[in-house]
Kinemage of the C-alpha trace (Angstrom):
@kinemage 1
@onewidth
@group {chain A} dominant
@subgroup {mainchain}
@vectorlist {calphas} color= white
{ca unk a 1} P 8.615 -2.667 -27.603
{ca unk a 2} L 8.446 -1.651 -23.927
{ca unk a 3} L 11.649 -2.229 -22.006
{ca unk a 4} L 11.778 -2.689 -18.565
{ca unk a 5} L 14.294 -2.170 -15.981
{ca unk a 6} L 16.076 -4.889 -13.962
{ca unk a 7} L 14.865 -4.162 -10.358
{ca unk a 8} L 16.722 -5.348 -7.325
{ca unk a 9} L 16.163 -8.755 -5.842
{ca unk a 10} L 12.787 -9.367 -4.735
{ca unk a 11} L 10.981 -12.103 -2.397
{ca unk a 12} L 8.491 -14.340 -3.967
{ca unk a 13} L 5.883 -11.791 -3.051
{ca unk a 14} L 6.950 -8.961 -4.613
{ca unk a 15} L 8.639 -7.162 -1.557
{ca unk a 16} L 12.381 -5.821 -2.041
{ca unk a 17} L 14.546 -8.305 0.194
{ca unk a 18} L 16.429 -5.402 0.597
{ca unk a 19} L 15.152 -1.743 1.584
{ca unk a 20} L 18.553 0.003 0.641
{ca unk a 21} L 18.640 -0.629 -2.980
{ca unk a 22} L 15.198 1.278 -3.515
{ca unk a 23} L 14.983 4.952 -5.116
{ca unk a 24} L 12.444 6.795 -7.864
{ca unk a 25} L 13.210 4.449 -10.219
{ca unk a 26} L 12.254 1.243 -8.805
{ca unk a 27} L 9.168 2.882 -7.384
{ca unk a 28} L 7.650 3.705 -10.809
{ca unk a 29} L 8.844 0.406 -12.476
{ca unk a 30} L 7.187 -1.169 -8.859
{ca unk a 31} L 3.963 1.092 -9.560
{ca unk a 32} L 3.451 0.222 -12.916
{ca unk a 33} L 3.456 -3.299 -12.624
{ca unk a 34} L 0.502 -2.343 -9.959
{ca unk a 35} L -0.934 -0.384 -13.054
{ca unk a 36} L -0.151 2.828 -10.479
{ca unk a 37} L 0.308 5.900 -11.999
{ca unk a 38} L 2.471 8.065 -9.614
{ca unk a 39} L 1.293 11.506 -8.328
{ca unk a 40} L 2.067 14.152 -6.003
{ca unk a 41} L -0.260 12.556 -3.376
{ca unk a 42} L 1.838 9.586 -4.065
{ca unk a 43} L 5.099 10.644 -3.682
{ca unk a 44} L 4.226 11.972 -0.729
{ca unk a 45} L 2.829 9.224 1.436
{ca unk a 46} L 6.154 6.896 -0.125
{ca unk a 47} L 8.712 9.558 0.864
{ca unk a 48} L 7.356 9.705 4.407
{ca unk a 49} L 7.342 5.576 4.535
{ca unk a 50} L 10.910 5.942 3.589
{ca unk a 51} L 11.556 9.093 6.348
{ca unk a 52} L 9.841 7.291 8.558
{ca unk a 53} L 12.027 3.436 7.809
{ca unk a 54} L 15.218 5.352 7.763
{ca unk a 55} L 14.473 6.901 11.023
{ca unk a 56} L 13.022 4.073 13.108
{ca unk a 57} L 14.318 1.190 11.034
{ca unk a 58} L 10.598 -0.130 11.258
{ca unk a 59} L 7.831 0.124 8.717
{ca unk a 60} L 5.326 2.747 9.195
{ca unk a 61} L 1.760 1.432 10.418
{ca unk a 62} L -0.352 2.625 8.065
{ca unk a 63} L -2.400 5.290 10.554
{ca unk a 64} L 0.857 7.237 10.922
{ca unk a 65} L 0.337 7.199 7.073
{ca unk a 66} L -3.157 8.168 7.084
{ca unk a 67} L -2.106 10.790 9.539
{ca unk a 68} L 0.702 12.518 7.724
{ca unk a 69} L -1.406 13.080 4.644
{ca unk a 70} L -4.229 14.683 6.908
{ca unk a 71} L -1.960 17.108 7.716
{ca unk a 72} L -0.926 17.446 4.380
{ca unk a 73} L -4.423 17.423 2.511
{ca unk a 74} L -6.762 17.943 5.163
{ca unk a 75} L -8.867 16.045 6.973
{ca unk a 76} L -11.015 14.922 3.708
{ca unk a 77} L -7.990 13.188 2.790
{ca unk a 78} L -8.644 10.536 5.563
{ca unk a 79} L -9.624 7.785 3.071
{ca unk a 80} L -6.607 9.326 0.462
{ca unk a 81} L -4.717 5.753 1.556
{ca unk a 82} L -7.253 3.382 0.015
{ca unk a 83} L -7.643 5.737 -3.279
{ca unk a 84} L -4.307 5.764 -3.556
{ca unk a 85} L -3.583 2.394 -3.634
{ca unk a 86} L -6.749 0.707 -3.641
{ca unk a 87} L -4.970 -2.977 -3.424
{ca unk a 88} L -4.094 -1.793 0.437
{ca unk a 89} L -1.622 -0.492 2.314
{ca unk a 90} L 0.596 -3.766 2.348
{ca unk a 91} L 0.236 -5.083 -0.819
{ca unk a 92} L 0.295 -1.727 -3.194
{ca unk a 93} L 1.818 0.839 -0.681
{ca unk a 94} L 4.936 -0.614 0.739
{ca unk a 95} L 5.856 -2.940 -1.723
{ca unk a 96} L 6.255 0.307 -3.971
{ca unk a 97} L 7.766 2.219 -1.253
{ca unk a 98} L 10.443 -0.921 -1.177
{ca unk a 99} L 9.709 -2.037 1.911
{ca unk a 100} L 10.331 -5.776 3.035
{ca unk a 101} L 6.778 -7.658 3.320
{ca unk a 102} L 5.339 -6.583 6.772
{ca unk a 103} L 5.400 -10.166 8.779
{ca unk a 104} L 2.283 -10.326 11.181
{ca unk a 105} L -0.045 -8.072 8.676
{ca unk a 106} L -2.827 -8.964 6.443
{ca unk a 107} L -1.931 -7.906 2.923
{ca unk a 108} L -5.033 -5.727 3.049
């Protein structure tokens, strides 16, 4: 029997209502509901969505995304994003991240 954890409240969309209570653990309960399975590459576009929140208290768009991991993986890594979370960059990547739901932005 699979148990799963209690995550914090969410909007009827899926999107944490609040930011704050997010951390590793939500993330991979969040992922695997999106049948994500978390890697390095991963990790390392959500920790610089959450850098980037904290910092600016504003969600990254998602070409300072795409940029960061260019740095990080090279420039072959410019369609890393979409492979990542092939749903899109709203509806897989900052939901899982625990961001609140982008108003104004397709969920492409």
């Amino acid at each position: 029997m699979e148990v799963t954890m209690r995550l914090p409240a969410m909007d009827e969309e899926g999107y944490l209502i609040e930011p704050a209570e997010w951390n590793e653990d939500v993330a991979e309960e969040l992922a695997r509901r999106e049948n994500v399975v978390l890697s390095e590459a991963h990790w390392d576009a959500i920790r610089f969505m959450r850098d980037y929140y904290l910092e600016h208290q504003v969600i990254p768009d998602v070409r300072h995304v795409v940029k960061h991991l260019s740095v990080r993986f090279g420039a072959a890594s410019r369609n890393m994003m979409f492979e990542l979370f092939p749903y899109g960059y709203v509806k897989q990547a900052c939901r899982i991240a625990g961001m609140k739901r982008p108003r104004g932005w397709s969920t492409g």
